[in-house]
Phi, psi and omega in degrees: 000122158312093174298355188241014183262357165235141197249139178347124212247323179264149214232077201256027161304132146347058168097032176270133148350076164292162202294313185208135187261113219239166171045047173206038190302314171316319175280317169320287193291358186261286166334280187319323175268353172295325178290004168281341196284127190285350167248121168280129204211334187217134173238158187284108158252092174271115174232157180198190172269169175284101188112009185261015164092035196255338184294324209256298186307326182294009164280308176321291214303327203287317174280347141326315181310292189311326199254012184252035184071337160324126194276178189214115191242173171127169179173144179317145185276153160216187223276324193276351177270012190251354176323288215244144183287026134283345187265320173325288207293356170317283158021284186289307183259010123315307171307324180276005186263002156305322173258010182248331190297077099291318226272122164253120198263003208138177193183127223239159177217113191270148170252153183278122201291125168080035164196113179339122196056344188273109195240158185217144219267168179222126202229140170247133170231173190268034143336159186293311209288330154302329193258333150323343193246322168323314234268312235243351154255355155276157196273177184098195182267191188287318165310310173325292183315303192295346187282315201273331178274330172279319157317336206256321199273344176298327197286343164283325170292348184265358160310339188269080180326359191237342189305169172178156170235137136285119189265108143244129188226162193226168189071041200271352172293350163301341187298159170182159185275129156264056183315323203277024217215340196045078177209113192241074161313291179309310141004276174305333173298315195278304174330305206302305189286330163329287165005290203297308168334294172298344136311344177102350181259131200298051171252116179254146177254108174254096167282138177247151118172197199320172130312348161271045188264274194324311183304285169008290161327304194279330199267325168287301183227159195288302205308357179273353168279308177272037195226340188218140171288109135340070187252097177264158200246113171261163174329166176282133172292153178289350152329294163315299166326314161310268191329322172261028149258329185266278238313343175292323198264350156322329213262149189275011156296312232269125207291311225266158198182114197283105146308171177303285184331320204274296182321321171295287134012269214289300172316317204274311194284350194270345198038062168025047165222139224293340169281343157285336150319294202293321208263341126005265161335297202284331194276338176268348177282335185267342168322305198281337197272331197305327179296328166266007153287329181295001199039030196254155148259177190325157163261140160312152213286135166291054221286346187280314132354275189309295164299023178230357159284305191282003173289313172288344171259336219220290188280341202289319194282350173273334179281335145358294177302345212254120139297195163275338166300321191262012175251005153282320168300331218273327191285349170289309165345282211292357165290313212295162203279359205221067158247347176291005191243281156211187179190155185247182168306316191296304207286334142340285192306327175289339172297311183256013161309307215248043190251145177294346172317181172275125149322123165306162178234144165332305211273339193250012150265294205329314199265342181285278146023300172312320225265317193301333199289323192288357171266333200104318167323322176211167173209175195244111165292194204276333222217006152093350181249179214243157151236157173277125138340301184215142176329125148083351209286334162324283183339281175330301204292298176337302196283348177283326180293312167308000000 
């Protein structure tokens, strides 16, 4: 067997494809019953940390979409389409006009200059520059308009008795209200579609991003806790997991071949969360093939190696953010037996009571606490206690202290 002739299968990229996708039939089948519904009432918020795969499952979902008729729009969200509610609905119909410039709403028929009789047709489609001009010429406010442009564009897709669009877009905890600014982007996003929904028209919002996605949501308007299903995507079970370490490696091409031990190894270093699976995986397939170029065999897994690449790949630039005072506290966190979950204030203070350090007091982790969230580092779920921001990072802390 040509060993340099199959190439590393796994893929620990930013929302990239894995070879293979485990453990995630529940979210899949909860999507599939939001897309039965014939009036829409419930939209979709897939949120996690960061690495459990939520850019690569809303990729999955779209032919799911597709094949129940549903049209499919979207694109990562970004910071400048959350300025202004004119850049939000900019946005909107740009993406929807990927899927509508086909659509022909008319068609005019011209005789052709300087021959007698002969003539040719013109065709208007539902193009940016048609839903642009639809949009810049209705009256009203920017909600109105983006209201009104959408309404325009349904009465034609509901000819299809089966249309619907799915809006998905991922990286949406970026979205936010500019009070200081009278700029409500999110607002209007939630407005619209409520708005539309109660009309019967079949526009769905599928949000990807962080855990502060929901609050975010609840907080612009009360009514978006009934407005949308919740799906958090937690690490991977070890089964899964399992699964997604041997199965790349199935094909009788592939030189590399995962023993139990070796799958255990990877589950244990990987926490079941699936870009550390991947990236895990791939740094030991190139170990093992080098080896076997080498005409040598595989070497043990190299697991302190490995973690201290993704400590310098993954962790370092978030731990960065941190000062020192506050990488003292975050190291008190990663002491409590339950931070991989959650952790309150109180149980902070007690905790670095019995630490060799100066102790926190309630009012300086709160305002430390604040500041971390606002970094990206830990954020405060729906039930008032704190979290780790990103997958594993006890670990990560545990080990700057050693």
């Amino acid at each position: 067997m040509e060993v340099t002739k199959f190439i590393n299968p796994f893929r620990p990229g930013a929302g990239h494809m894995p070879p293979y996708l485990a453990g995630r039939d529940d979210e899949r089948h909860e999507f599939a019953r939001l897309l039965k519904q014939d009036v829409v009432v419930e939209n979709l918020v897939l949120t996690g940390l960061r690495g459990v795969g939520k850019t690569v499952l809303l990729e999955t979902f779209k032919p799911l979409a597709q094949s129940e008729g549903w049209l499919w729009v979207g694109t990562d969200l970004s910071e400048a389409s959350s300025v202004t509610e004119h850049n939000l609905a900019l946005r909107l119909i740009t993406d929807l006009a990927v899927i509508t410039s086909s659509t022909v709403i008319g068609a005019e028929d011209y005789e052709r200059m300087g021959f007698s009789g002969e003539r040719y047709r013109v065709e208007h489609r539902l193009d940016y520059d048609t839903l642009n001009h639809i949009f810049q010429s209705a009256p009203g406010l920017t909600a109105d308009k983006l209201k009104h442009t959408l309404e325009v564009v349904w009465s034609f897709l509901s000819l299809d008795p089966r249309a619907g669009v799915v809006f998905a877009y991922d990286e949406a905890q970026l979205l936010s209200d500019h009070a200081e600014k009278d700029e409500y982007p999110l607002s209007l996003l939630l407005d619209t579609f409520q708005s539309l929904q109660r009309k019967n028209i079949r526009y769905m919002l599928a949000l990807t991003g962080l855990p502060t996605l929901f609050p975010k949501l609840v907080e612009a308007r009360t009514y978006a806790e009934r407005m949308f299903r919740v799906v958090f995507l937690n690490r991977l079970d070890d089964k899964a997991s399992a699964e997604a370490v041997r199965k790349p490696t199935e094909s009788k091409d592939c030189p590399v071949r995962f023993t139990e031990q070796s799958i255990s190894e990877v589950v244990s270093v990987s926490g079941g969360y699936p870009y550390f699976i991947q990236f895990t995986c791939r740094e030991i397939y190139d170990i093992w093939v080098q080896a076997l170029r080498s005409g040598s065999q595989p070497p043990p897994i190299p697991i302190q190696e490995i973690e201290r690449k993704l400590d310098t790949d993954f962790f370092a630039g978030r731990w960065a953010k941190a000062t020192d005072r506050q990488r003292d506290l975050l190291a008190v966190i990663a002491k409590l037996p339950t931070c991989d979950v959650e952790f309150s204030v109180q149980e902070v203070v007690e905790m670095s009571r019995n630490e060799s350090g100066a102790p926190f007091s309630s009012s300086h982790v709160n305002q430390m606490l604040a500041t971390l969230c606002e970094r990206g580092l830990v954020y405060k779920n729906r039930h008032g206690r704190y979290s780790f921001a990103v997958p594993l990072f006890d670990r990560f802390i545990l080990r700057q202290i050693e």
